[in-house]
C-alpha positions in Angstrom: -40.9 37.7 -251.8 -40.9 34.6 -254.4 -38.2 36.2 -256.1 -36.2 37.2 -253.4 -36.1 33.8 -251.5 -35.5 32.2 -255.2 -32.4 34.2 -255.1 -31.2 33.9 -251.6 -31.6 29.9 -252.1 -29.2 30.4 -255.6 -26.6 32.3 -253.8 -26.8 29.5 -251.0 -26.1 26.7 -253.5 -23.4 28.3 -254.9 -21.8 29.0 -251.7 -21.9 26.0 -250.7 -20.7 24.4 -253.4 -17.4 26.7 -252.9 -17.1 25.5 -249.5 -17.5 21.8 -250.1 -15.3 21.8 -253.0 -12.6 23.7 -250.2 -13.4 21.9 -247.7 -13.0 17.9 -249.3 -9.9 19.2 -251.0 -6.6 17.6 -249.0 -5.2 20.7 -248.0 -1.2 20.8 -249.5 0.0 23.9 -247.0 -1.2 22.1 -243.9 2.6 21.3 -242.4 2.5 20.9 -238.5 4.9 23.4 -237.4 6.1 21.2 -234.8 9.8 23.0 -235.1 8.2 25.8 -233.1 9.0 26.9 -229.7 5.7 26.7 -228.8 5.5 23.4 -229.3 6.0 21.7 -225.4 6.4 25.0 -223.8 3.7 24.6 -221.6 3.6 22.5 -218.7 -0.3 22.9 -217.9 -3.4 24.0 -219.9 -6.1 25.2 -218.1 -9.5 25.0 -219.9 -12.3 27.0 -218.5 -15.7 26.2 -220.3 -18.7 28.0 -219.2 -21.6 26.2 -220.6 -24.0 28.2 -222.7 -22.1 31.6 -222.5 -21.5 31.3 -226.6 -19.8 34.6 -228.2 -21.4 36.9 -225.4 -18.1 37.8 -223.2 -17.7 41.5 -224.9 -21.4 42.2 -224.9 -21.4 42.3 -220.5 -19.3 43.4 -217.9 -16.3 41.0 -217.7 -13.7 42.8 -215.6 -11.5 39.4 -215.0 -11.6 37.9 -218.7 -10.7 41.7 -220.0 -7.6 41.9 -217.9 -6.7 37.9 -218.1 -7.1 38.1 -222.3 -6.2 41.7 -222.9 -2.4 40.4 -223.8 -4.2 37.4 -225.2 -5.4 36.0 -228.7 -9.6 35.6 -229.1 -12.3 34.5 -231.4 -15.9 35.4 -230.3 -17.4 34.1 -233.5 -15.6 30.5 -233.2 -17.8 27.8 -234.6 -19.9 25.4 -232.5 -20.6 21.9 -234.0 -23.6 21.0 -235.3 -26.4 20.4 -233.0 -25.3 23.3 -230.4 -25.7 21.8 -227.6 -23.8 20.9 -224.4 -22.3 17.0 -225.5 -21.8 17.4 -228.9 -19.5 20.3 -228.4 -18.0 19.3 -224.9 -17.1 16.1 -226.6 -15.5 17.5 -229.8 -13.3 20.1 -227.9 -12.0 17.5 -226.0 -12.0 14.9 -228.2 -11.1 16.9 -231.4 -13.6 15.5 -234.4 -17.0 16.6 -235.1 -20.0 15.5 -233.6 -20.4 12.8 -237.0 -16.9 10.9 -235.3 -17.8 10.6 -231.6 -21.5 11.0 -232.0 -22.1 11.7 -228.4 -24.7 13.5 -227.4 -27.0 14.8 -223.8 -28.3 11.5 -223.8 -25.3 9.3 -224.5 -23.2 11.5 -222.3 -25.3 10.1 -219.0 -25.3 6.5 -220.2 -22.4 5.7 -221.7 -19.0 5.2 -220.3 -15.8 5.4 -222.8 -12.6 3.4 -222.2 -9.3 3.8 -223.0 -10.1 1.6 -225.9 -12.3 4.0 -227.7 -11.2 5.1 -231.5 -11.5 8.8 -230.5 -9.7 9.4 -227.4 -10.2 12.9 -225.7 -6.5 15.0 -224.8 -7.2 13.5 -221.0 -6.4 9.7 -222.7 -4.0 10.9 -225.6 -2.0 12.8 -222.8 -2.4 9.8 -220.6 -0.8 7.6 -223.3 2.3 10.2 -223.8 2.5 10.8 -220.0 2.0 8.1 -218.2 2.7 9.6 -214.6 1.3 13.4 -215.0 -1.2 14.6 -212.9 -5.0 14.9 -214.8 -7.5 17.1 -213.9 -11.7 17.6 -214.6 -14.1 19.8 -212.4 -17.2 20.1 -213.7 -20.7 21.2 -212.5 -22.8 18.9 -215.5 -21.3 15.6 -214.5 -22.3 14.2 -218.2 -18.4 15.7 -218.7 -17.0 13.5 -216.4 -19.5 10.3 -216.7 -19.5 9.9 -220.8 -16.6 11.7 -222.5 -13.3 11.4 -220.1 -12.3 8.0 -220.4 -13.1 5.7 -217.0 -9.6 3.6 -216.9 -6.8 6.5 -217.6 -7.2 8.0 -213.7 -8.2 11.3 -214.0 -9.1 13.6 -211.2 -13.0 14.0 -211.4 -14.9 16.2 -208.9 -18.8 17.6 -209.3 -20.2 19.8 -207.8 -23.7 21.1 -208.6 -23.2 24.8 -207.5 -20.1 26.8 -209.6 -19.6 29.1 -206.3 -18.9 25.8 -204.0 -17.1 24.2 -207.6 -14.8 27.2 -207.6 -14.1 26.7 -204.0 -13.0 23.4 -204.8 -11.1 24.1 -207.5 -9.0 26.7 -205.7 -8.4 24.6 -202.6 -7.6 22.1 -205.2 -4.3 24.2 -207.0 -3.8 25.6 -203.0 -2.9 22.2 -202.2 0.0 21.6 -204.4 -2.0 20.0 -207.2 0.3 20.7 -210.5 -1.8 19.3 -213.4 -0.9 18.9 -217.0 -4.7 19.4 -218.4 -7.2 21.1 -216.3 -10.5 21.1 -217.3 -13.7 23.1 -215.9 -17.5 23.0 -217.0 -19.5 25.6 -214.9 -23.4 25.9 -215.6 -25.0 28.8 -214.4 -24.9 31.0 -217.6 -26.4 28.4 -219.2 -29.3 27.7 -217.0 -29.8 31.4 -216.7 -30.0 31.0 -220.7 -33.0 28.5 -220.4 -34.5 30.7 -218.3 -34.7 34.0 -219.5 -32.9 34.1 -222.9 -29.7 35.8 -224.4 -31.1 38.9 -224.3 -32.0 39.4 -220.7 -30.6 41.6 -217.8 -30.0 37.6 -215.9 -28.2 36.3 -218.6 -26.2 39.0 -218.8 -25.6 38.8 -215.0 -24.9 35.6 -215.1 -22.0 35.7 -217.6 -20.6 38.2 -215.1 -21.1 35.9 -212.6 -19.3 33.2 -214.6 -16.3 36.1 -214.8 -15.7 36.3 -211.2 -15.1 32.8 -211.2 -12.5 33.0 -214.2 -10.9 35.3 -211.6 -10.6 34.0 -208.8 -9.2 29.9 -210.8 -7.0 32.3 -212.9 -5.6 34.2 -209.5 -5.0 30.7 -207.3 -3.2 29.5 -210.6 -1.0 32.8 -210.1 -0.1 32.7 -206.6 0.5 28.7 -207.2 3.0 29.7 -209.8 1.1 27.5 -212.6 0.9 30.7 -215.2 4.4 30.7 -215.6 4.1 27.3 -217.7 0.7 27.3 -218.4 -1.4 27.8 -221.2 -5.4 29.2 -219.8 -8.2 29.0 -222.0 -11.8 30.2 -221.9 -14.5 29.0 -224.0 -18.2 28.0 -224.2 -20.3 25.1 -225.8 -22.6 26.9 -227.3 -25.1 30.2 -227.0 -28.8 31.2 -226.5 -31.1 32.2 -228.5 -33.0 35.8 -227.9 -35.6 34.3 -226.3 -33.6 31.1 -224.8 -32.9 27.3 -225.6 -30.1 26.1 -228.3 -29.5 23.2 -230.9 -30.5 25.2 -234.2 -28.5 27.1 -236.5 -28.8 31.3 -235.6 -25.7 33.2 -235.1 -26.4 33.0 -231.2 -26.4 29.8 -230.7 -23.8 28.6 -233.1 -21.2 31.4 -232.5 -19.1 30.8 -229.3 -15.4 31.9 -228.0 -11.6 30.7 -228.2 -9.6 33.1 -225.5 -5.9 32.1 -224.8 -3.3 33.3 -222.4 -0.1 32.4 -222.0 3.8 33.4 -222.5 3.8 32.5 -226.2 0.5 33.8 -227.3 0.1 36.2 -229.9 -1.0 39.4 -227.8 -3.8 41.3 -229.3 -4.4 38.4 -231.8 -7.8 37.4 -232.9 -8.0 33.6 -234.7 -8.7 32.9 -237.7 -12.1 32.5 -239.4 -11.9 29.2 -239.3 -11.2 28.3 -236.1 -13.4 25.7 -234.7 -14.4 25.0 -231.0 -12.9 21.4 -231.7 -9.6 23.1 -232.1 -8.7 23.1 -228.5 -7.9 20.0 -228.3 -5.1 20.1 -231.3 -4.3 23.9 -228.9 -3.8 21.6 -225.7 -1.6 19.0 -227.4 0.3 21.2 -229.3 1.1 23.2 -226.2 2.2 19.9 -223.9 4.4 18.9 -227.2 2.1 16.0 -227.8 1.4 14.8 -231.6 -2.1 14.9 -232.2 -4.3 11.8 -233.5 -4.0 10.6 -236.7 -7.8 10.9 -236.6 -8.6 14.5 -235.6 -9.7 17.2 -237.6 -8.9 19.7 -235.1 -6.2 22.4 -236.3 -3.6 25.1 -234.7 -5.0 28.7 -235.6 -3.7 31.2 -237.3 -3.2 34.1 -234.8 -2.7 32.4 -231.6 0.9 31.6 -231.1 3.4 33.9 -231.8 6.1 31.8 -233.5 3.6 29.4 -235.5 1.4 29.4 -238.7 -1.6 28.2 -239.0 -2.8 24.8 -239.9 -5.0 24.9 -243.1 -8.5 23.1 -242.1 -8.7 19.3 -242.8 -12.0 18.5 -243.4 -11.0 15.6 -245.8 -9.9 13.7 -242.6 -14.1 13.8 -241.8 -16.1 13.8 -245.4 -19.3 14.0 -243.6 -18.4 17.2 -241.8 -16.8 18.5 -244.5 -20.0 18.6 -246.5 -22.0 19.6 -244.0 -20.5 22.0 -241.8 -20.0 24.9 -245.1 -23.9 24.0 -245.7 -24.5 24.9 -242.1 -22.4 28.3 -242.5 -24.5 29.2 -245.0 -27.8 28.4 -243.5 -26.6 30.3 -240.2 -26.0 33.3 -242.3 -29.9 32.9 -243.6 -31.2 31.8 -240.1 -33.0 34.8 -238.6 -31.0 35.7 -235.3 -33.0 34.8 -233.0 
């Protein structure tokens, strides 16, 4: 057993070193493909998050997201950041740098207000900046989304509402009113707190995520009859996962694997993302859609696989050292975590 742990720990070492040495490397083919017609062809992006759903969605019954995404591009083994939990994760896909940049976290996320002012603005203040009139949007049922990360001063649309049945309500009435924005974001809960609960391997997880599906439905269907999928750009994807037996913010398979669906007019259909693909990367998604340059400072990337008429951006790690070292040591100790 000595032996065989001696080796697994070699074959580690050496795989990490491959990765950091990849990963630190300024990547030469990384050209934004900005020429693309998918650049700006989007009008709105829609992000659905279900909090703590991870890479679960083909595992249950999921009638909406299989229609929605079944002329769609998806990754259900898209990275998490490192801890997987709910504000690392929220932050970096909206911000689009690892958890080392904006170091928020659960705590933080109730305490701390951001400002326009802050050195790593999410899309909502990026967008703000390049559209100074456009409509904003954030419904969320953990209000840490809407407290901590958005930025206070940029006026953005904030709503809470502590049960996702009344939250979808809202959000329907919401696009039934007229309301046309440019980012739309959502955080529903209850996959996650049945997660907590009773783990990732139980019948009310499983329910729940089917749950959360009706709800995809029935935003994606008022966005339809509004007319808003003609322009727009709809995305589904979780924080983070469960373990077996529930609870997140180690390193199994579970917890760190989560999902990347898109849908919209110039989205590879059938496509599945690249390996690399990173939940941080819809942020550099939603920009790139609304035909805003991203931050000097992000690390998020375009995928390969997801729009038809553009390649995909190599990963920059070099733009975040720290992450770059850390993140292929975390692949690898995923791989050798037991799954749990």
């Amino acid at each position: 057993m000595k032996k065989r742990n001696l080796v697994l720990i070699v074959i580690a070492a050496v795989l990490a070193a491959v990765l950091i040495a990849a990963a630190i490397v300024p990547p030469v083919t990384a050209k934004k493909t900005y020429a693309s017609a998918s650049f700006g062809a989007y009008k709105h992006v829609f992000i659905i998050g279900i909090d703590g759903a991870g890479g679960f969605f083909p595992n249950v019954d999921t009638p909406n997201f299989d229609r929605i995404f079944a002329n769609g591009a998806v990754n259900f083994n898209v990275r998490t950041e490192v801890p997987s939990d709910s504000g690392p994760n929220w932050a970096s896909i909206l911000t689009g740098v690892s958890y080392f940049k904006h170091l928020i976290h659960n705590g933080s996320s109730g305490e701390v207000q951001r400002d326009s002012s802050t050195k790593y603005p999410t899309v909502f203040g990026v967008v703000r900046a390049a559209m100074p009139e456009t409509e904003l949007a954030s419904f969320v049922n953990w209000n840490n989304v809407n407290y901590g990360m958005i930025e206070t001063d940029i006026n953005v649309t904030e709503h809470q509402n502590s049960d996702d049945n009344a939250l979808t309500d809202n959000i329907c009435a919401y696009f039934d009113e007229g309301n046309k924005p440019a980012i739309f974001f959502v955080q529903i809960d209850g996959v996650d707190a049945a997660g907590h609960g009773y783990g990732s391997g139980s019948k009310e997880y499983a329910d729940a995520i089917t749950t959360a599906d009706g709800y995809i439905g029935r935003i994606y269907d008022a966005l339809e009859r509004n007319g808003l999928m003609e322009d727009g750009l709809f995305i589904v994807t979780a924080d983070h996962g469960h373990k077996i037996e529930g609870g997140h913010g180690r390193f199994s398979k579970r917890e760190q694997h989560t999902t990347i669906a898109a849908a919209g007019k110039t989205v590879v259909k059938g496509g599945t993302l690249d390996a690399l693909t990173r939940d941080r990367d819809i942020a550099a998604i939603t920009l790139f859609a609304l035909g805003v340059d991203k931050t000097s400072r992000m690390s998020a990337r375009i995928p390969a696989n997801l729009f038809e008429d553009t390649a995909g951006e190599a990963r920059n790690f070099y733009k975040d050292p720290l992450d770059g070292i850390i993140s292929p040591v975390m692949w690898v100790v995923t791989l050798l975590t037991p799954q749990r």
